[in-house]
C-alpha positions in Angstrom: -10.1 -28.0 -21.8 -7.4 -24.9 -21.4 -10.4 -22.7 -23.6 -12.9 -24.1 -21.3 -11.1 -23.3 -18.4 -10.4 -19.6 -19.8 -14.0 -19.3 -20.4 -14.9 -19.9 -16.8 -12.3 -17.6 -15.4 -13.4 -14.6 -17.8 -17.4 -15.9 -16.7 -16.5 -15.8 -12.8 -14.5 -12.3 -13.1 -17.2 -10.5 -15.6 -20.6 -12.0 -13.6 -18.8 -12.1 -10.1 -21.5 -14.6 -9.4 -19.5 -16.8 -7.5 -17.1 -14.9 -4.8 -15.4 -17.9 -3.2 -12.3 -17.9 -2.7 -11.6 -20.9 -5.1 -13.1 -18.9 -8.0 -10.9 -16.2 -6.4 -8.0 -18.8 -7.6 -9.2 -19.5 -10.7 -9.6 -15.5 -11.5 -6.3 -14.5 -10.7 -4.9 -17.3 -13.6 -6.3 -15.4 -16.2 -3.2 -13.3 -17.4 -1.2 -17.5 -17.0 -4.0 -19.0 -19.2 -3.5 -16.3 -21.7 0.5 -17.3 -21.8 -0.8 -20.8 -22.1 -3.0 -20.3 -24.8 -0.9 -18.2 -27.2 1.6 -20.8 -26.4 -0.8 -23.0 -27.9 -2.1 -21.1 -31.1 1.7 -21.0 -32.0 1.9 -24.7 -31.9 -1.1 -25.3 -34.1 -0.2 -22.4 -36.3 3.1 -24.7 -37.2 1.4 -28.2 -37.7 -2.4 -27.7 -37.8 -3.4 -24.1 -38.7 -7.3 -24.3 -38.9 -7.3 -25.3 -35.3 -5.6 -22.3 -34.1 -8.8 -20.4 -33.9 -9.9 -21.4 -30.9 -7.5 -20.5 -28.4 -7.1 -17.2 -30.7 -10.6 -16.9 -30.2 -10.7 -16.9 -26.6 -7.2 -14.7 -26.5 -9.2 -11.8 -28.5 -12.3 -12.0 -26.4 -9.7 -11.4 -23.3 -8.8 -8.7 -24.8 -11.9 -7.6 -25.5 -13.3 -8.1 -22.3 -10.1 -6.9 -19.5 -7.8 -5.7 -21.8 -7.9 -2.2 -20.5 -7.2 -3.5 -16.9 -3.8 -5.2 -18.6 -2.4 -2.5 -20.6 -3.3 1.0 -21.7 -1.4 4.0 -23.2 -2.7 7.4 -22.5 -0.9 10.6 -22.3 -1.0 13.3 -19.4 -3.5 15.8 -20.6 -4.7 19.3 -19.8 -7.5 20.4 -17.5 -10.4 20.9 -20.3 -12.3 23.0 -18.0 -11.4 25.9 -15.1 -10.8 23.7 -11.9 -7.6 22.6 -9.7 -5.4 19.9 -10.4 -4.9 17.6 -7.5 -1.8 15.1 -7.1 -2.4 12.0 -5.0 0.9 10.3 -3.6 0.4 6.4 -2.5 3.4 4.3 -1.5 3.7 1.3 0.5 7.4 2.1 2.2 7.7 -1.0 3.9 7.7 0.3 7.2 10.9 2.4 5.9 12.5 -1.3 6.1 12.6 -0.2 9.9 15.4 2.0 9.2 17.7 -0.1 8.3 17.4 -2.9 10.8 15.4 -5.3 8.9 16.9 -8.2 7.6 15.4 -8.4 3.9 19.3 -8.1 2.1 17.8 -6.2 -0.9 16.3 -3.7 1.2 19.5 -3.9 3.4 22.2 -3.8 1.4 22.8 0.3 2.1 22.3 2.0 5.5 21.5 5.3 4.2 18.8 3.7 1.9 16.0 4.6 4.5 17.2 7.9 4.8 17.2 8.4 1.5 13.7 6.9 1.2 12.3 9.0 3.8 13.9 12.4 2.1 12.1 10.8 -1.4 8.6 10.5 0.3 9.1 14.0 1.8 10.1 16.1 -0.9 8.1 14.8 -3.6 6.1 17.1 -5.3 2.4 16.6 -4.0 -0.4 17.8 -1.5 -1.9 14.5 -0.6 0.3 11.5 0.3 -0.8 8.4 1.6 1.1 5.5 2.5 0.6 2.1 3.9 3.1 0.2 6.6 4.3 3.6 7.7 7.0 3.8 11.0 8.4 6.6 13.0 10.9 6.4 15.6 10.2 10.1 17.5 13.1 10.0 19.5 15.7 10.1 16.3 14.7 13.7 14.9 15.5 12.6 11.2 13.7 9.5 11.8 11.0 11.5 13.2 7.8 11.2 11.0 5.0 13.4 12.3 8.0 16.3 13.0 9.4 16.3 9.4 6.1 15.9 7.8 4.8 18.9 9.5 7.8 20.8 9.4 7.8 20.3 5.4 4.1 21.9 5.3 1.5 19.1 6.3 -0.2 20.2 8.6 -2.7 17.7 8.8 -2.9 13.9 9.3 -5.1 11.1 9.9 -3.5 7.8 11.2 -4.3 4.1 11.8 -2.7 4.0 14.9 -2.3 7.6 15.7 -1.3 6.6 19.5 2.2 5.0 17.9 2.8 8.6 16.4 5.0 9.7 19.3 6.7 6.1 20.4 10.5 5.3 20.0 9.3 2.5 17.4 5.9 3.4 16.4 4.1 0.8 13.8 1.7 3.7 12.8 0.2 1.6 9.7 -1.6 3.5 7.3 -1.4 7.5 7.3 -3.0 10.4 5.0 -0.6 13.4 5.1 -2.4 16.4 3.8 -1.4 20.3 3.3 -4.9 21.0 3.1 -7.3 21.4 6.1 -8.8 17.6 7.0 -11.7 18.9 8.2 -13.0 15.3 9.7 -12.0 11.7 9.5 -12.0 8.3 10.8 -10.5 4.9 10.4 -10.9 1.0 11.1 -8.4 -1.5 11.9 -8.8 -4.9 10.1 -5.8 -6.5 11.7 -2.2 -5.1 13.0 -1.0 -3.7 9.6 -3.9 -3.5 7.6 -7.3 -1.6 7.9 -8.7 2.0 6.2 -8.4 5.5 6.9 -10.4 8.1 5.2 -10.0 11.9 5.5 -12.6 14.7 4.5 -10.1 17.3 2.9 -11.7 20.5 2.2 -9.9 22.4 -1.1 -10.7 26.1 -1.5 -14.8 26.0 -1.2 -14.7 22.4 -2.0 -14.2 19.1 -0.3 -13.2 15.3 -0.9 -13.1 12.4 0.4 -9.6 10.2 0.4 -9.8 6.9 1.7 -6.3 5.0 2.0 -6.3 1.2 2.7 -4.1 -1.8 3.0 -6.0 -5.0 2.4 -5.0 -8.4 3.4 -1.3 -9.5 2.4 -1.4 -11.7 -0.7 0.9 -13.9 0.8 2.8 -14.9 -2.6 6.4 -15.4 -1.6 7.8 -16.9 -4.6 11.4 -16.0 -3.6 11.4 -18.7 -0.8 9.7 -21.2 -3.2 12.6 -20.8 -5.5 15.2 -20.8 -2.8 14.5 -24.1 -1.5 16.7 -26.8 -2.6 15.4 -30.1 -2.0 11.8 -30.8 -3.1 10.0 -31.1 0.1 10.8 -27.5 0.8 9.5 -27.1 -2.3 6.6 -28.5 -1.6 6.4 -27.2 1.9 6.6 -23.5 0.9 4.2 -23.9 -1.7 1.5 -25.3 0.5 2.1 -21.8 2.7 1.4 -19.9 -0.3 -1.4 -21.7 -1.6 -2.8 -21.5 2.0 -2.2 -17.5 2.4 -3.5 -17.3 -0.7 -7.1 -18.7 0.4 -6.7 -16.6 3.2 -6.1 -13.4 1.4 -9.5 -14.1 -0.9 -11.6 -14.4 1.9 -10.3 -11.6 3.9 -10.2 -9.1 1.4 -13.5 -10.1 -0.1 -15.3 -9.1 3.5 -13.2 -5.7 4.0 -13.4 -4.4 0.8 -17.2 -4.1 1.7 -16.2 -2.0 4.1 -14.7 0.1 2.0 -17.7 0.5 0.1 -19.4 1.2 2.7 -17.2 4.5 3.2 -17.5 4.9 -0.5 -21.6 5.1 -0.2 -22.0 7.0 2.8 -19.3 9.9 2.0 -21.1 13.1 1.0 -18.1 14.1 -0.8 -16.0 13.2 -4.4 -14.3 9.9 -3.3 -10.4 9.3 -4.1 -9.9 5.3 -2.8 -6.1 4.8 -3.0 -3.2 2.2 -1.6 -2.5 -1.4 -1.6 -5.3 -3.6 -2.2 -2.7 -6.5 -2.4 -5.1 -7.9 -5.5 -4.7 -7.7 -8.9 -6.7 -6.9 -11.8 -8.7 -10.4 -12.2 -10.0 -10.6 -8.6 -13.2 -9.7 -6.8 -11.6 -7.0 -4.8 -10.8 -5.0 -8.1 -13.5 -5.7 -10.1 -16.0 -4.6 -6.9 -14.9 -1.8 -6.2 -14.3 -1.0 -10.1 -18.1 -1.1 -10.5 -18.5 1.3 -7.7 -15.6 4.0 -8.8 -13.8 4.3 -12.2 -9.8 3.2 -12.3 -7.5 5.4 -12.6 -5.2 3.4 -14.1 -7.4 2.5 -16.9 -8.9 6.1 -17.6 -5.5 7.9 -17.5 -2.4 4.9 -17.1 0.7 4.0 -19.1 1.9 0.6 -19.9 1.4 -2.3 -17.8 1.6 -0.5 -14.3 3.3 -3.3 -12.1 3.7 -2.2 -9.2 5.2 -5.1 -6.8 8.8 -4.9 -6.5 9.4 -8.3 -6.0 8.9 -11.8 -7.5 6.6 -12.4 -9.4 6.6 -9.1 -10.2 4.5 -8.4 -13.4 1.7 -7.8 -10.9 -0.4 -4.5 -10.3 -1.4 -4.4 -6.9 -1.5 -1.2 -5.7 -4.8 1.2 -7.0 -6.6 4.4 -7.2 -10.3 4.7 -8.0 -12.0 8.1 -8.5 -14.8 9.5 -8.8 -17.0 10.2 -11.8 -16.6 14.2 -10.8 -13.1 13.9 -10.5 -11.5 13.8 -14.0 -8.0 12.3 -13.7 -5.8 14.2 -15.7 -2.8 11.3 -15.4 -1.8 8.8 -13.4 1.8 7.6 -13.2 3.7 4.1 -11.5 7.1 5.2 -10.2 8.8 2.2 -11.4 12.4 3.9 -11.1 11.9 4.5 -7.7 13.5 1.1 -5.9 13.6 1.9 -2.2 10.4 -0.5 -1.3 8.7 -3.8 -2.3 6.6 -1.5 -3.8 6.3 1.3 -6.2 4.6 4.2 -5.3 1.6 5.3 -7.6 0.4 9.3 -8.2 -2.9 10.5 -9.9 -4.0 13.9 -11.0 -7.6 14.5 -10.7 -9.1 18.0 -11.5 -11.2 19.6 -8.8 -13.9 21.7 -10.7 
């Protein structure tokens, strides 16, 4: 039954015949049936050997089948033919934890920690930056984000909610900072926090496309789960989950069409980047994999988690790229602890 059901999960992901969001449920298992069935090749390696091979079987044909997608090892390499290498910065900051005021303890436990945060995002070494869950307060200079931005040489912007750019607490959402020219762009609001924006950024004679989302919340709090200490909070916690859960299949299934749709119509090289709050075995990933390449898997090191917080050993956050944009590397910051993410930078070479 455990091969059979490991079988169906690899059939949904591969064909994506079936996009509901209970196939959705049984996709995202994939890397927990693996678990489960090394656990169970072990046992029959220790009492009845010759039926190992079936649940060693089906852990080699995972392999086979998503393995890049779960762990790769490639080294940064040099631009193979005359072109510019191009950093892209993503990073969910977590609304900066609102500066200090909200009440998550270990994103609270040091006032300067959003200072600090908001010095990191600043200073760090790259042209494009895009982040997700991004707030300002324009009435605190250092706090100021449009101000320091521009004053540290990005000119250019394109905003989710551009009119919360100048409020005392401005929720701007998601946010392209560029030092190039962004010669056009345009976004689309999928609810308060999440939605697209896309920039045309023109490079020396050349331009490209960056589109920056934040899909539907995954809704896994596993940390309240665990923190309950009677059953029926248990219980009662896990039903949210499982609910949010449905909820975040169904929601991200319909907007990452829209994202293809930008992906189709741009007359540019397309960069898609930010937190698509899915991982590796879901439809979101594996759709828009067969539209753009993953950076990840082309030019990635190690596992790539990228969640800060339980459970974890998830990679959530993306970058796809297209064909005529070799990615030279692509690095997860896991050393940098200031949000319940990480952020995420790829190289491509602009030929």
């Amino acid at each position: 039954m455990l091969a059979l059901y490991t079988c169906l999960a690899y059939w949904l992901l591969y064909s994506l015949q079936i996009e509901h969001w209970s196939a959705g449920m049984v996709m995202i298992s994939i890397p927990i049936v693996w678990g489960l069935n090394f656990v169970v090749t072990c046992l029959w390696l220790t009492t009845r050997p010759w039926r190992s091979w079936l649940s060693g079987l089906v852990i080699l044909l995972g392999i086979f089948l998503f393995g890049a997608r779960t762990f790769v090892w490639h080294s940064p390499t040099a631009p193979q033919s005359p072109g510019t290498p191009i950093k892209v910065f993503s990073y969910n900051v977590h609304q900066f934890n609102e500066f200090g005021v909200n009440d998550t303890p270990a994103l609270n436990s040091n006032k300067v920690l959003p200072q600090r945060m908001l010095n990191y995002v600043i200073r760090f070494d790259a042209p494009i930056k895009c982040f997700q869950e991004t707030f300002t307060q324009s009435n605190i200079p250092d706090y100021d984000l449009l101000s320091r931005f521009s004053q540290a040489g990005y000119a250019y912007n394109a905003l989710l909610h551009p009119e919360e750019g100048h409020k005392a607490n401005g929720d701007i959402g998601v946010a392209i900072f560029s030092r190039f020219p962004i010669v056009d762009s345009g976004r689309e609001v999928f609810e308060t926090h999440n939605g697209l924006v896309w920039a045309n950024i023109k490079i020396g004679n050349d331009t490209i496309r960056i589109i920056n989302v934040h899909l539907h919340s995954m809704g896994i709090r596993v940390g309240r789960v665990l923190r309950q200490n009677e059953m029926k909070g248990v219980q009662h916690e896990t039903r949210g989950v499982l609910s949010a859960l449905r909820m975040g299949f169904i929601d991200r299934n319909n907007e990452v069409r829209r994202v293809e749709e930008y992906v189709r119509a741009s007359p540019y090289p397309v960069i898609v980047t930010g937190d698509h709050n899915d991982t590796p075995y879901s439809v979101v990933y594996e759709r828009m994999r067969r539209v753009l390449p993953n950076s990840f898997e082309d030019a990635g090191r190690g596992f790539g988690f990228t969640y800060n917080r339980l459970p974890k050993f998830i990679r959530i956050d993306h970058q796809f790229h297209d064909p005529k944009l070799s990615v030279l590397n692509f690095e997860t910051i896991n050393y940098t602890t200031y949000s319940d993410h990480y952020p995420i930078v790829g190289t491509y070479l602009l030929k």
